[in-house]
Rosetta silent file (secondary structure, phi, psi, omega in degrees, C-alpha in Angstrom):
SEQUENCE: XXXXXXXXXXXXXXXXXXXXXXXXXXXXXXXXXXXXXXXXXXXXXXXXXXXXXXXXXXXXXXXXXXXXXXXXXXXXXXXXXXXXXXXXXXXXXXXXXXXXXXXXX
SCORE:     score description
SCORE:     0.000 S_00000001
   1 L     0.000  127.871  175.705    0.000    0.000    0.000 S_00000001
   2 L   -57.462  154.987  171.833    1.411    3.590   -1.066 S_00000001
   3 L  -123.648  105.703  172.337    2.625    5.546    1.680 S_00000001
   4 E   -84.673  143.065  174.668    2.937    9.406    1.635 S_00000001
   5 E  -118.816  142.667  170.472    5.684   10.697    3.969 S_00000001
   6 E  -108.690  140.043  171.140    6.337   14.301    5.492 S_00000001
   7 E  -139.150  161.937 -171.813    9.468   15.304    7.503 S_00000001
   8 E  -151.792  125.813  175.449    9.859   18.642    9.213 S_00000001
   9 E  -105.340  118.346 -161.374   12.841   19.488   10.868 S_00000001
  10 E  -119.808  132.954 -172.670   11.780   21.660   13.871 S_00000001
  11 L  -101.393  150.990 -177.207   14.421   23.435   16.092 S_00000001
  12 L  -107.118  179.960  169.674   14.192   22.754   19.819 S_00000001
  13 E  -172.482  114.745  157.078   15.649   23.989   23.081 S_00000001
  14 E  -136.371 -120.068 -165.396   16.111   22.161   25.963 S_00000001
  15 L   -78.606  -37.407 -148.725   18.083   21.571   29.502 S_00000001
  16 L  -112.758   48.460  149.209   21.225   20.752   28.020 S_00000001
  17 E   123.677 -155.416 -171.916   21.276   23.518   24.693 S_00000001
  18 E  -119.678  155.618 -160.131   19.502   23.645   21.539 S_00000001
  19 L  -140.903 -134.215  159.509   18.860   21.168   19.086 S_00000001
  20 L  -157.515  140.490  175.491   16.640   20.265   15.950 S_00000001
  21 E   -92.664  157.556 -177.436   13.836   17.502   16.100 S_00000001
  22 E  -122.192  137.253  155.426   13.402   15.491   12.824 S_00000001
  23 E  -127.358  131.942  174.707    8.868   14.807   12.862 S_00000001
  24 E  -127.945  147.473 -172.489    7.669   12.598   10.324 S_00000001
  25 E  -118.497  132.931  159.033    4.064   12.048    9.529 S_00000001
  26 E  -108.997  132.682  138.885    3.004    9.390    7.450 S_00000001
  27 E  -130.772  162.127 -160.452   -0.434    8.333    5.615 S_00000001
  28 L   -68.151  138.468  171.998   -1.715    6.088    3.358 S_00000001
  29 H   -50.801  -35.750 -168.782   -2.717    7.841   -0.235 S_00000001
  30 H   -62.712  -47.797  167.209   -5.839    5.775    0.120 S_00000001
  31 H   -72.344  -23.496  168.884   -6.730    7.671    3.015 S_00000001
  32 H   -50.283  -56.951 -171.259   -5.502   11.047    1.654 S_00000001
  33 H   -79.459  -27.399  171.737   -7.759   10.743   -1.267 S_00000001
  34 H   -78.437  -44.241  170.668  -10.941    9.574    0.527 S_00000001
  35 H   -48.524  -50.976  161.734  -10.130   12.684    2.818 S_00000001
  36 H   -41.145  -75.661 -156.459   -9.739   14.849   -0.403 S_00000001
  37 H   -57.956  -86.494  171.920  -12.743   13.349   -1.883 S_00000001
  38 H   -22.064  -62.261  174.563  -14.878   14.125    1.345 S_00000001
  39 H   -55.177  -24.547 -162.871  -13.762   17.826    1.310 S_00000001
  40 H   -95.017  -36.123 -155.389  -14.498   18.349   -2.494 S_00000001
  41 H   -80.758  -61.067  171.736  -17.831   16.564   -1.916 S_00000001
  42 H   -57.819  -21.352 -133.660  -19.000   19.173    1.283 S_00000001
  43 H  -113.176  -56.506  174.968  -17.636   21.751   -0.093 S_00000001
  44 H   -45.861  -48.808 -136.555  -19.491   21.100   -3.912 S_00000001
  45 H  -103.642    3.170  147.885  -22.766   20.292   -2.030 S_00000001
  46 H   -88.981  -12.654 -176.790  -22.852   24.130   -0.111 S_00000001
  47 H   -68.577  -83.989  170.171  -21.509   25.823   -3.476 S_00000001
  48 H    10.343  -99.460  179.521  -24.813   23.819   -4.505 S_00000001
  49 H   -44.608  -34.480  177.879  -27.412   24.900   -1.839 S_00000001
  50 H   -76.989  -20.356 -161.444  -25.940   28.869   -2.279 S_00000001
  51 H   -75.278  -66.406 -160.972  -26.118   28.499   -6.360 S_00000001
  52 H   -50.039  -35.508  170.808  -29.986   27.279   -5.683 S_00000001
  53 H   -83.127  -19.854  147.956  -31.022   30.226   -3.228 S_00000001
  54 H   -99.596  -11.271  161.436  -29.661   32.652   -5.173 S_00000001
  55 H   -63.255  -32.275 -163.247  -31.060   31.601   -8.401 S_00000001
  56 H   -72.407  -68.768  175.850  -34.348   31.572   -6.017 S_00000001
  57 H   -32.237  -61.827 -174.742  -33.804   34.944   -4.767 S_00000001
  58 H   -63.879  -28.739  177.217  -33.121   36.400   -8.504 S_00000001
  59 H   -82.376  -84.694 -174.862  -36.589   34.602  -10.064 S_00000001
  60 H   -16.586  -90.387 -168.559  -38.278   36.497   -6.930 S_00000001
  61 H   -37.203  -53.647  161.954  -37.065   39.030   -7.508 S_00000001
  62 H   -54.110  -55.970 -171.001  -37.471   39.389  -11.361 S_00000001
  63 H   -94.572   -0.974  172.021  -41.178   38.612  -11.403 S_00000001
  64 H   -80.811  -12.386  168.412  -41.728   40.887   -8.685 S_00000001
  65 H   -66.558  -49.577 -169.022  -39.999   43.731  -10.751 S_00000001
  66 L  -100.146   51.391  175.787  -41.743   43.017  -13.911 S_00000001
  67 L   -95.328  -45.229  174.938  -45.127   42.502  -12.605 S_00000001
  68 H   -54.194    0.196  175.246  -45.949   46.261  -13.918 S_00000001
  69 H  -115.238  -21.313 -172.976  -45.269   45.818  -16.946 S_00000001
  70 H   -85.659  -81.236 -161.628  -46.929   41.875  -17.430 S_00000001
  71 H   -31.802  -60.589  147.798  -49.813   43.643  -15.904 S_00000001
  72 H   -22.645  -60.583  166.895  -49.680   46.694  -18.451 S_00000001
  73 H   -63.818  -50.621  156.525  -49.183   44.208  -21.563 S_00000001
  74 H   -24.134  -76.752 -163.510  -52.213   42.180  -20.052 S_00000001
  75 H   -37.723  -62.728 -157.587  -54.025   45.546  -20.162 S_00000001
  76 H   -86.623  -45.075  169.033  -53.405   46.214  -23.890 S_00000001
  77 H   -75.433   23.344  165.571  -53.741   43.254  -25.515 S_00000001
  78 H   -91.612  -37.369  170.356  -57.139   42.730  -24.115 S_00000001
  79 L   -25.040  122.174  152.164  -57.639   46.067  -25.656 S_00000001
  80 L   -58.905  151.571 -167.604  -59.298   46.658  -29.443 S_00000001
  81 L   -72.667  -28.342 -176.945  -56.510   47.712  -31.509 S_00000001
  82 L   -92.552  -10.107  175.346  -58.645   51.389  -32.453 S_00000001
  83 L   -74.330  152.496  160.537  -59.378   52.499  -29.212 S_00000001
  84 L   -98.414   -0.980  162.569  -58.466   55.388  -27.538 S_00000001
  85 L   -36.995   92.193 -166.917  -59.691   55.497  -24.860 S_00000001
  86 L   -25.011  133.697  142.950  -57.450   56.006  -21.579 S_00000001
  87 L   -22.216  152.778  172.237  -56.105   52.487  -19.885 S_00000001
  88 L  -127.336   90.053 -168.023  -58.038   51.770  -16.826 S_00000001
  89 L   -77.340  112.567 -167.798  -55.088   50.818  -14.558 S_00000001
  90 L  -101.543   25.335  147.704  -55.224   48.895  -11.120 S_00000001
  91 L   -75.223  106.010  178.055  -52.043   49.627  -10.140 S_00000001
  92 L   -51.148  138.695  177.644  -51.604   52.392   -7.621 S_00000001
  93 L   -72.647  159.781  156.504  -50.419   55.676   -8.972 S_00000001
  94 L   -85.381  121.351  173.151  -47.121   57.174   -8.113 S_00000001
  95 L   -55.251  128.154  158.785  -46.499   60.559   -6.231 S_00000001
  96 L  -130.712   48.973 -179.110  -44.186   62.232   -8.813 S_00000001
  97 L   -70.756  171.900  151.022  -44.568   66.010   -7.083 S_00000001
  98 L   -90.976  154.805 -171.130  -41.118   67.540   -6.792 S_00000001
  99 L  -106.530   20.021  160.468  -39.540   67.410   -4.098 S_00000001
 100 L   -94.016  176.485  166.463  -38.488   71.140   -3.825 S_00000001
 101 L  -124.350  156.751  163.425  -40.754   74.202   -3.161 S_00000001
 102 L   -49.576  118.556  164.180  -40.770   77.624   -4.756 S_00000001
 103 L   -36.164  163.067 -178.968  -37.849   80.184   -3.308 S_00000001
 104 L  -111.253  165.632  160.157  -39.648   82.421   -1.045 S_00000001
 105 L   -66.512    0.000    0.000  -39.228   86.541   -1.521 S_00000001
């Protein structure tokens, strides 16, 4: 069975002066790659759940933008093509005042 190895040479200090430690780590590739595998797997299945809630978020969002305008288009093509006749719109109007006043004198 492959074996991956690590060495680290670490310097130490003890009672009788300073010194360098050799640490070696070992593990099996088999386990490396099921560890790998596991990370890429978690890691894929929250990219996943964040892709899906913001695609959710953006269709909300979208038909709640365009509803005034689906509604409008509704409006007209129920409409004969010669009339003239003002839209009768069920959509609340918008304040458009300005928002300054006249200088005063």
């Amino acid at each position: 069975m492959p074996v991956r190895v690590a060495v680290l040479l670490q310097p130490v200090a003890g009672t009788d002066g300073r010194g360098m430690a050799v640490i070696q780590v070992a593990e099996t590739l088999e386990l490396r790659l099921r560890l790998a595998k596991q990370i890429l797997l978690d890691t894929v299945w929250r990219q996943a759940i964040l892709v899906l809630l913001l695609a959710t978020a953006v269709v909300l969002v979208v038909q709640r933008a365009t509803q005034p305008v689906r509604t409008l288009s509704e409006n007209l093509q129920a409409r004969q093509s010669q009339t003239c006749r003002r839209l009768q719109l069920t959509m609340p109007r918008m304040n458009c005042a300005p928002c300054w006043t006249q200088p005063t004198r």
